[in-house]
VEXDREN-2710 file (C-alpha; in Angstrom, 1 decimal):
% VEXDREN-2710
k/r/px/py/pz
1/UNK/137.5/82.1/165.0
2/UNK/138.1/78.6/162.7
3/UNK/134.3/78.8/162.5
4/UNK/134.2/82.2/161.4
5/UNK/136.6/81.5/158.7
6/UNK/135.0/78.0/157.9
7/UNK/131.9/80.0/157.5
8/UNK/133.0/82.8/155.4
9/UNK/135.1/80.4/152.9
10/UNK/132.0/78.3/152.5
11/UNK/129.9/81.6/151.5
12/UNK/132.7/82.0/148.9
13/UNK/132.3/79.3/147.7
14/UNK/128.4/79.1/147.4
15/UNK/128.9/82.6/145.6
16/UNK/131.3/81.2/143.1
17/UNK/129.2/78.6/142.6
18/UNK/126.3/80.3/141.5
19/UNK/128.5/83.0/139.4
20/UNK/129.7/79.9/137.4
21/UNK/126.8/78.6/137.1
22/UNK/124.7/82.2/135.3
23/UNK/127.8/82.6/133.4
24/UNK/127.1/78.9/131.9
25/UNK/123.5/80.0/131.8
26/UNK/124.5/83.2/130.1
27/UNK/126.7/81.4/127.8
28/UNK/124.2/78.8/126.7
29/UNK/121.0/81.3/126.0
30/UNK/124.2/83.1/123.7
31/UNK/124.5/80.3/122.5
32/UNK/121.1/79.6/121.6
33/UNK/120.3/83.1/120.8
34/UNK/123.5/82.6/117.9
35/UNK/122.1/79.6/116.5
36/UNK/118.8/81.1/115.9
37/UNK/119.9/83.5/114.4
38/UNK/122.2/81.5/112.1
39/UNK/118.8/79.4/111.1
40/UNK/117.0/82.5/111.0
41/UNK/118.9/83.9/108.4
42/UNK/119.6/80.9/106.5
43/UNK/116.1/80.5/106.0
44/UNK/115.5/84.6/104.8
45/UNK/118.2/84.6/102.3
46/UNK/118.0/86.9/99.8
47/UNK/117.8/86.4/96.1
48/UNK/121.0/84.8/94.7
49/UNK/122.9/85.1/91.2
50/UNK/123.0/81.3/90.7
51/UNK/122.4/78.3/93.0
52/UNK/125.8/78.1/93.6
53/UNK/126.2/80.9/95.6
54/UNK/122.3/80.6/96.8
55/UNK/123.2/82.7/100.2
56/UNK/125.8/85.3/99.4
57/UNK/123.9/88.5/99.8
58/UNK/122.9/89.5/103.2
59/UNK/119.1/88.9/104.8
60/UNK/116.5/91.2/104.5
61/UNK/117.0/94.4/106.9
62/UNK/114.2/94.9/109.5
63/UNK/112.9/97.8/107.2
64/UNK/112.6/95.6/104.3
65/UNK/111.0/92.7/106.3
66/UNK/108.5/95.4/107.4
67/UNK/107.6/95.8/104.1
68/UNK/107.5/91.8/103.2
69/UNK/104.0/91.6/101.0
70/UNK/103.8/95.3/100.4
71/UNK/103.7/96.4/96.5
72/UNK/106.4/98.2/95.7
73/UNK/104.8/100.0/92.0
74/UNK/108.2/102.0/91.6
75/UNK/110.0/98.9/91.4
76/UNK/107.2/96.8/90.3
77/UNK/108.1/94.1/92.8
78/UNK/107.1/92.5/96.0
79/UNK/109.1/91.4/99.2
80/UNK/108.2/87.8/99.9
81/UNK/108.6/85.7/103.4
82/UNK/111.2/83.9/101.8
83/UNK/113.5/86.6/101.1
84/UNK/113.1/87.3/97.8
85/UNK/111.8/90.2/95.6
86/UNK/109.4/89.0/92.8
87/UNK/107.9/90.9/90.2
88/UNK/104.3/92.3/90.5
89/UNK/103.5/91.5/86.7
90/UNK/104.2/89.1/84.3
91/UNK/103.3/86.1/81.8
92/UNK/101.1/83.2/82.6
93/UNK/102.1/79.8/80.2
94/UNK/99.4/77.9/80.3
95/UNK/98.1/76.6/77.2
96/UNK/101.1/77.7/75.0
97/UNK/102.6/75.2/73.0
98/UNK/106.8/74.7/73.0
99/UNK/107.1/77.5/70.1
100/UNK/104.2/79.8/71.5
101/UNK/105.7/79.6/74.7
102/UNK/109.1/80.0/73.4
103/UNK/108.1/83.2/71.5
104/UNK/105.9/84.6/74.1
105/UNK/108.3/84.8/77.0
106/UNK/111.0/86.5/74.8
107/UNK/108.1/89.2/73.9
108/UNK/107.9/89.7/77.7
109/UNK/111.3/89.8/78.5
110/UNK/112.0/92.0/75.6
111/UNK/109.6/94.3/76.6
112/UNK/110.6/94.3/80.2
113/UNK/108.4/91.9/81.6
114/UNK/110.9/89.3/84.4
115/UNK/107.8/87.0/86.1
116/UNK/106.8/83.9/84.6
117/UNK/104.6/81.5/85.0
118/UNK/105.0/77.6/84.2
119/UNK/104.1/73.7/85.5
120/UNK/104.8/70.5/84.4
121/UNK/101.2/69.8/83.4
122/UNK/101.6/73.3/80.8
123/UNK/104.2/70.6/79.1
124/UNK/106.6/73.6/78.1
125/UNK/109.2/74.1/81.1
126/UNK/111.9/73.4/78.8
127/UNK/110.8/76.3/76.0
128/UNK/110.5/78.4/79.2
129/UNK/114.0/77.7/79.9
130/UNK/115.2/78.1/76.3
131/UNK/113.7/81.5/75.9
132/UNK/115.7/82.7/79.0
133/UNK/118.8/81.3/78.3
134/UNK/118.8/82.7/74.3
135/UNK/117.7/86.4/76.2
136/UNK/120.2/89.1/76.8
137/UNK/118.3/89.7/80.4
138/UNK/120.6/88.4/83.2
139/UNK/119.5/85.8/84.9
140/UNK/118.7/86.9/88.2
141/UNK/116.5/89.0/87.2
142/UNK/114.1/87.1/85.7
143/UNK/111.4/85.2/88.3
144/UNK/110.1/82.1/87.4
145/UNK/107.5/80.1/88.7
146/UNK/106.5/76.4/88.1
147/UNK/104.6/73.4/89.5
148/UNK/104.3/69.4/90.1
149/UNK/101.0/67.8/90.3
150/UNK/99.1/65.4/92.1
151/UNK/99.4/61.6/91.6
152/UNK/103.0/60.8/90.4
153/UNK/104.6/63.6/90.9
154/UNK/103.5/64.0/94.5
155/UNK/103.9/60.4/95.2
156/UNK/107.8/60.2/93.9
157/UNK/108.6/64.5/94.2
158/UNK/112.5/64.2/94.6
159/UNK/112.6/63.5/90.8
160/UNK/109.5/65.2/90.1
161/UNK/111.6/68.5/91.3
162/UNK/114.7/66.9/89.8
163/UNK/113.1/67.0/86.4
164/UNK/112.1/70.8/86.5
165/UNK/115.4/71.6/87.2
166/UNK/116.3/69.8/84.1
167/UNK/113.6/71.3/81.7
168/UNK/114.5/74.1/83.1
169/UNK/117.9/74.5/82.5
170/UNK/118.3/77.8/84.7
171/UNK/119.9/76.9/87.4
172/UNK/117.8/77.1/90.2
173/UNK/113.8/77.9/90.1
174/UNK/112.9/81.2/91.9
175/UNK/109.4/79.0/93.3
176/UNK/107.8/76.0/93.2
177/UNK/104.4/75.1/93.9
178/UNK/101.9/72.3/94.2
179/UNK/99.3/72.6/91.6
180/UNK/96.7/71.8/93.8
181/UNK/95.7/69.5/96.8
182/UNK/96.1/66.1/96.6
183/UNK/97.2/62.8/98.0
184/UNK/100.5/63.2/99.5
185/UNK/100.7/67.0/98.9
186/UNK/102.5/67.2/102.5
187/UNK/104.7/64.7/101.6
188/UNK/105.9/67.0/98.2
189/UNK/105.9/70.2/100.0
190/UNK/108.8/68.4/102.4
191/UNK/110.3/67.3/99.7
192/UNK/110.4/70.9/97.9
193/UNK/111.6/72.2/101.6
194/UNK/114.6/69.9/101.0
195/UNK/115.4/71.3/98.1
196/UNK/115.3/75.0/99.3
197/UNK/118.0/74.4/102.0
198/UNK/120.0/73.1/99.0
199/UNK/119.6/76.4/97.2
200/UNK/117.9/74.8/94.0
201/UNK/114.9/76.1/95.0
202/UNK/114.5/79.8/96.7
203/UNK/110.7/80.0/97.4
204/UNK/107.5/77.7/97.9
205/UNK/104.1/78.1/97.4
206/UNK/101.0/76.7/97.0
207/UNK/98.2/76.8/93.9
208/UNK/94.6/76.7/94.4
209/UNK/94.6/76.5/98.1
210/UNK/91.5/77.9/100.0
211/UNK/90.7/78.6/103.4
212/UNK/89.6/75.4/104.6
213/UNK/92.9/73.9/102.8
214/UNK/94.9/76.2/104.2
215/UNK/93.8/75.7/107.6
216/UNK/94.8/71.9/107.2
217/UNK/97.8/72.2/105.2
218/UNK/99.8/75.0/106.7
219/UNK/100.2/73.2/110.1
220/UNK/102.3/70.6/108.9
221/UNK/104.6/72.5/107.2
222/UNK/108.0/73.8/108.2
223/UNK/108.3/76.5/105.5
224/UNK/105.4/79.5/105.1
225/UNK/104.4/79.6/101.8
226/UNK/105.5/82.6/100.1
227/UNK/102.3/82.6/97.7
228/UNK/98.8/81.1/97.0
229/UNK/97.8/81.3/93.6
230/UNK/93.7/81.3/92.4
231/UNK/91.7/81.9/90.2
232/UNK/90.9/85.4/90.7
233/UNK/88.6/88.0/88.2
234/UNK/86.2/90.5/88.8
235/UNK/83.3/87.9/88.5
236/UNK/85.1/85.8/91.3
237/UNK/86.9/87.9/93.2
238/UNK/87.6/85.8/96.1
239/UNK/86.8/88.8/98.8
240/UNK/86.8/86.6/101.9
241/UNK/90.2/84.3/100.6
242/UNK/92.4/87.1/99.8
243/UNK/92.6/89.2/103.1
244/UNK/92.6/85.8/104.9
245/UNK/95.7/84.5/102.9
246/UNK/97.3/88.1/102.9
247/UNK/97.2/88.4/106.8
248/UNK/99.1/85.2/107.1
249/UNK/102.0/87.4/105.5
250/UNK/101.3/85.3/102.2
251/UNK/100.7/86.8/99.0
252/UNK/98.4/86.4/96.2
253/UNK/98.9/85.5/92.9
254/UNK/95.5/85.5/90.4
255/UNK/95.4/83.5/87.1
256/UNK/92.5/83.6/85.0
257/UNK/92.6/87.5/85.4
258/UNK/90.5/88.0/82.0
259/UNK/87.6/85.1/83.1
260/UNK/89.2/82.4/81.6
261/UNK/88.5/80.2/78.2
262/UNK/84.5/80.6/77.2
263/UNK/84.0/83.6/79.4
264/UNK/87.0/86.8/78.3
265/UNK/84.8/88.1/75.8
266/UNK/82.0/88.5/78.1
267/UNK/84.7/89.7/81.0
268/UNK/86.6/92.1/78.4
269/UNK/82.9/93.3/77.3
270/UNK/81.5/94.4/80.5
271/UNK/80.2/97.6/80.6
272/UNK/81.5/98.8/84.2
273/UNK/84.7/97.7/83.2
274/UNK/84.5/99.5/80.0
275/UNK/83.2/102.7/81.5
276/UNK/86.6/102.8/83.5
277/UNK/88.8/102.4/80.7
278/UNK/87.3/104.9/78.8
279/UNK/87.9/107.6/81.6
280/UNK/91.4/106.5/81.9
281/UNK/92.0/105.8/78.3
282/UNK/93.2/102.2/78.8
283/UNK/91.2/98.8/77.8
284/UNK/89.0/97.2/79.8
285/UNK/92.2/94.1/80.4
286/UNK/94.5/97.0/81.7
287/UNK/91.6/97.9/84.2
288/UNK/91.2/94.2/85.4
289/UNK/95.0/94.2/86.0
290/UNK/95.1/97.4/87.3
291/UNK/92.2/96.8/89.9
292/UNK/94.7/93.4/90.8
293/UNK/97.2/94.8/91.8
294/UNK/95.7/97.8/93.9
295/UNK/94.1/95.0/95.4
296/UNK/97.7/93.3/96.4
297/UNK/97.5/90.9/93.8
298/UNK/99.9/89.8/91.5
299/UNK/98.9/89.6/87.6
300/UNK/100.0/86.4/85.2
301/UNK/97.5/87.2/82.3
302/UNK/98.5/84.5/79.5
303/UNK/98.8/85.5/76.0
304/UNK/100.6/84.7/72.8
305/UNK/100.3/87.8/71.2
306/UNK/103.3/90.1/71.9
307/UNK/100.7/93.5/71.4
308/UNK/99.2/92.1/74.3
309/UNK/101.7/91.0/76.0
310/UNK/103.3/94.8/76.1
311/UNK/99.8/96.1/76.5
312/UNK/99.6/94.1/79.9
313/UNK/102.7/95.5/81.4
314/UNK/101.9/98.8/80.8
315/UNK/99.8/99.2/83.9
316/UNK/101.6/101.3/86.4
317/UNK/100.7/105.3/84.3
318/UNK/97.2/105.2/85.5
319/UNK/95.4/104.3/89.3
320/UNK/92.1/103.6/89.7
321/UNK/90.1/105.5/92.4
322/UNK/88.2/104.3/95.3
323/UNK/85.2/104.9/93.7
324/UNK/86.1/102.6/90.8
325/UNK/87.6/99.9/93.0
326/UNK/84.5/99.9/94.7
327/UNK/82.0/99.4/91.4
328/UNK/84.5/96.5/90.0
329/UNK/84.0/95.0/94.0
330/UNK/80.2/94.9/92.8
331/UNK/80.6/93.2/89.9
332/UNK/81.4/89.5/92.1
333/UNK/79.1/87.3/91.2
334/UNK/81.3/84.1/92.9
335/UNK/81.4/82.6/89.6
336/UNK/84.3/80.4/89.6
337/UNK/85.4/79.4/85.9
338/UNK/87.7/76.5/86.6
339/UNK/87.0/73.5/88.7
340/UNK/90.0/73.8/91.1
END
């Protein structure tokens, strides 16, 4: 009988044993479960009023995140990776000089354009910032985009990030990017991470990145870019880069839209292009926008002319038909305009 009992309080014990032991095991997958989610969301936040409340509003439901690169033409916007909602049309900087710039980005936000386009080698982050902060358009609404470059910049980035946020003057900056690849690009991409979990940052991308570049870069990374920007036009229409950058649940931004210095006229003038317009009654730049964004790619047409700059938000009354999507895909001729 002794052994009996012996026996049966030694099975007892084995069974308590192993109860404590799943309920530790049960306990620490919680555990684990909780803190990924914790780092999941932290790293989704959505777009914030200021940097100093840079994750107050809730992350992305699973029906938005369905819809992360997906144009959204009611609302003019895109979900990003990050998070964030950015603007499907807006103002490219380049070239435009402190009052230019100044002037052109209160045309846009005046006439309802919020995405904007800037870098440090444009020399005119700070008019960027001034024309925002003199604008009666709150400021979370308004996107802005800017970049460092290679050499310095990627060789020292803390204070190459640093001093955007001071040009700026805007609080945070909706996305950076690296201009293009370059010595120690991965070391200013960690940097710019760094500066996202601070909330001074809310998105990353990358500018003029290709395939090949993107196949070396991406893997040592911690953050997915939320955009690749190219040059992008109907004579260099990047067919084969697009897709490949859109399935990595990246999105595409396209400067250059018109053909770039030396070669609008000639883009503007071409008698496809033209033909469209005409049936729609638009010009042949609203077309080239147009046939962007069908495409799933975001517009930043430069200009300093506000006629023009209204002209190229007014995009979303018309829709160009397959048939015409697939005559402007005929016009590639991979003629790449810019030597990045």
């Amino acid at each position: 009988m002794k052994r009996i009992i012996s026996s049966l309080l030694l099975l007892t014990l084995a069974f308590g044993s192993v109860a404590c032991s799943n309920n530790s095991e049960s306990e620490s997958v919680n555990s684990e479960l909780s803190q990924s989610t914790a780092v999941s969301s932290s790293s989704a936040t959505s777009k914030t009023e200021s940097s100093s409340d840079k994750s107050t509003e809730s992350v992305p439901t699973p029906s938005e995140t369905a819809n992360i690169g997906e144009f959204d033409f009611e609302r003019k916007t895109v979900m990003l990776n990050s998070g964030y909602e950015m603007p499907i049309m807006g103002l490219g900087t380049y070239s435009l000089s402190d009052e230019e710039c100044y002037n052109s980005v209160t045309a846009l936000l005046e006439s309802g354009g919020r995405l904007i386009d800037t870098a440090y080698m444009y020399g005119n982050e700070a008019a960027v910032g001034r024309a925002i902060r003199d604008s009666d358009v709150p400021r979370e609404d308004i996107f802005v985009i800017t970049k460092i470059y290679p050499g310095e910049q990627f060789q020292n980035p803390e204070k190459a990030i640093q001093d955007a946020l001071d040009k700026l003057d805007i609080g945070y900056i909706d996305m950076m990017l690296l201009h293009h690849p370059g010595e120690n690009d991965v070391k200013a991409y960690l940097a710019m991470e760094k500066f996202v979990a601070d909330g001074k940052i809310h998105s990353l991308g990358l500018s003029n990145f290709y395939i090949e570049e993107l196949e070396e870069f991406l893997p040592q990374v911690n953050i997915t870019p939320a955009l690749v920007q190219n040059e992008i036009h109907p004579y260099y229409q990047e067919q084969a880069v697009v897709p490949y950058i859109q399935n990595l649940g990246i999105v595409v931004q396209g400067w250059y839209p018109f053909g770039g210095r030396g070669h609008t006229s000639e883009l503007l003038g071409d008698e496809t292009l033209n033909e469209i317009a005409n049936a729609h009654k638009v010009t042949a730049a609203q077309v080239i926008l147009r046939w962007n964004l069908q495409r799933g790619v975001v517009v930043i047409p430069g200009s300093s002319n506000p006629d023009h700059i209204r002209e190229n938000l007014d995009i979303f009354g018309f829709e160009l038909s397959d048939s015409e999507m697939e005559k402007i895909a005929e016009l590639n001729r991979d003629e790449k305009h810019d030597w990045y």
